[in-house]
C-alpha positions, 0 to 999 in steps of 0.5 A: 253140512258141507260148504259146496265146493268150487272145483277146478277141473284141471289137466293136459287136453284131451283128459276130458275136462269139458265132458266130465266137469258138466257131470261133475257139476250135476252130481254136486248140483251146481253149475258149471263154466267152461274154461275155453270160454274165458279165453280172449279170441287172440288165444283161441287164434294162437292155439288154433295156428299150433302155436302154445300159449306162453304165460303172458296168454295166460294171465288175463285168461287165469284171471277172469276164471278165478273172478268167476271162482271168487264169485262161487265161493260158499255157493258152490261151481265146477270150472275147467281151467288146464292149470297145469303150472303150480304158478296158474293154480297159485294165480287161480288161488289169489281170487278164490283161495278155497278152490279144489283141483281135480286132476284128471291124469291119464296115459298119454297114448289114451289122451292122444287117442281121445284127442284124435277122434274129437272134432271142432275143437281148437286144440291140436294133437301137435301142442299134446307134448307141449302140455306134458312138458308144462304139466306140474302135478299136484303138490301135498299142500295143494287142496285136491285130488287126483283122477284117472280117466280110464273108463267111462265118463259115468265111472270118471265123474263117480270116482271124482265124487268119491275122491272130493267127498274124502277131502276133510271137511272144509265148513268152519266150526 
């Protein structure tokens, strides 16, 4: 049997992070944590005026989300969390060494275009290039997949499945 996972649902905003991770986290029968939600109310502010977060927004907010992946492990959970710097993902690991990425990657044109029809989110189109310029992919020694978001939020969520349920078998023998 599979140990369940614990999954970062990573990525610049607007690739669909806080629409495909609750549905990721249905089809794996676990729950699910908004990233946003770990955010102190001075990062939600700073964000909202137009203004990025720089890595000391970022330490306590990286933190508290991989309390909550730590708290996960062998149980299972989805989490939205951008980590879009190998050094947030590496902070992540510190408390939940077994988390898995999933990097939904688009066209920037798409991403912008998604980002301009939503409302109530604190998240400016104006901070989209900031986020590219942050983003460090992946790397091969990084346990993850990669995503594209074209398509529906369904064909996202079943080709994240796909992808973690190809990742070798974490369960110790």
């Amino acid at each position: 049997m599979r140990t369940p996972y614990v999954v970062a649902v990573m990525g610049v905003a607007g690739t669909g992070k806080t629409t495909i991770g609750p549905l990721l986290a249905a089809r794996l029968g676990v729950p699910y944590a908004e990233g946003d939600d770990f955010h102190p109310p001075a990062n939600i502010a700073k964000m909202s005026a137009g203004h990025p977060l720089d890595d000391a927004d970022r330490w306590p907010w990286l933190d508290a989300i991989g309390a909550w992946a730590h708290g996960r492990e062998g149980l299972g959970g989805v989490v939205s969390c951008s980590a879009l710097k190998r050094a947030y993902r590496d902070r992540l690991r510190v408390s939940a060494p077994d988390l898995v990425f999933v990097h939904l990657t688009g066209d920037r044109q798409l991403i912008e275009d998604r980002m301009s029809h939503r409302q109530g989110h604190f998240m400016p189109t104006a901070l989209l290039d900031s986020q590219f310029a942050t983003l460090q992919p992946l790397e091969a020694d990084e346990a993850g997949v990669a995503v594209d978001i074209s398509g529906s939020p369904e064909e996202i969520t079943a080709r994240a499945v796909r992808a973690l349920d190809a990742l070798p078998d974490r369960t110790p023998q």
